[in-house]
N, C-alpha and C positions, 0 to 999 in steps of 0.2 A: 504493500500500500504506500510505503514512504514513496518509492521507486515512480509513480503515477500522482503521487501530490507534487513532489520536484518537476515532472513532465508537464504538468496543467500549470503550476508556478510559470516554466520556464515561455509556455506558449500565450499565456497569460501577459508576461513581462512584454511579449516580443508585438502582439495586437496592439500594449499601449507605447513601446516604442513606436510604433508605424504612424499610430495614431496620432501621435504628442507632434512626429516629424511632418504628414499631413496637415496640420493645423497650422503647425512654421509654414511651412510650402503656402498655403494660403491666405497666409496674415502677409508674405512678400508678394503676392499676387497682388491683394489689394491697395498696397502700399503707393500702386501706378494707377492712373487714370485710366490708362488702355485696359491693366485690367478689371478694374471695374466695369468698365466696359464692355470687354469680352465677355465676363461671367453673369453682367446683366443679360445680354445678350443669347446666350445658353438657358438662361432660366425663363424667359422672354420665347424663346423655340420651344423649349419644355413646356408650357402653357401654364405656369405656374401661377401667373396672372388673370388666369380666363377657366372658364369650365371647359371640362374636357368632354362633355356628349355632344355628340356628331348630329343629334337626333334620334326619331324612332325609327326602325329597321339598319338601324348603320353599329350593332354590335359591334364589327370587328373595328369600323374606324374609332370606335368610343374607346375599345380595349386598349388601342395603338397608343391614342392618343394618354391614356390613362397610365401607358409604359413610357412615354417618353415624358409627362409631367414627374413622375415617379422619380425622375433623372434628376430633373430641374428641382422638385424640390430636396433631394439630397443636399444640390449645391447651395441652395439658400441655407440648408439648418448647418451646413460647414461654415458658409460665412457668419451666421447668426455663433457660431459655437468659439470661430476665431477671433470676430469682434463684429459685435453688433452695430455699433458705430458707423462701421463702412457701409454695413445697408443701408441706412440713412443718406449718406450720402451717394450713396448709389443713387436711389430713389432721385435726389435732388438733382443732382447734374444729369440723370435722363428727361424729370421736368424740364430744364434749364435749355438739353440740346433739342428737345422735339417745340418746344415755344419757339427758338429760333427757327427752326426749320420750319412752323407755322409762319412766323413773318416774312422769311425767306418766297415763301411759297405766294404768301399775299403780295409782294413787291412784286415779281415774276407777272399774279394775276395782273395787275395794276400796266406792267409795261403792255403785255397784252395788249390793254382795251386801248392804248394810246394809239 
């Protein structure tokens, strides 16, 4: 029995090594704007933002879609678990780039009609 407590110890050790190192890895992800960016952007695909039913009779696109949110929300509870913080500013500086990209788009209409 010792011989299989030190086996589960040791495998035990080694999940929350990986773990501790995954969380660095994405506490320096977020540390850039790009990656914020990017990882909004994955969560964003994952539909982590929107419901995932396709509709009635669209089972398998519900289920797809139900696997790739499934994705996306991993990545949010790793940022929420590395620091909460950056979600927030994630949030804000996608506010911040789709507003301009709103007035971008209105300026654009605007030469249009001239």
């Amino acid at each position: 029995m010792e011989f299989l407590d030190e086996a589960r110890k040791k495998i035990e050790d080694r999940r929350r090594e990986k773990r501790e190192r995954d969380v660095s890895d994405i506490r320096k992800i977020l540390e850039k704007a790009e990656g914020r960016r990017y990882l909004w952007g994955l969560m964003a695909d994952g539909g982590v933002f929107h419901s995932s039913f396709a509709g009635a009779g669209q089972n398998d696109q519900t289920n797809f879609n139900e696997g790739m949110r499934s994705l996306g929300l991993r990545i949010f509870s790793d940022i929420m678990e590395a620091d909460p913080a950056k979600f927030k500013q994630m949030q804000d500086e996608h506010k911040s780039e789709a507003r301009k990209e709103e007035l971008r788009d209105q300026e654009e209409q605007k030469q249009k009609e001239l």
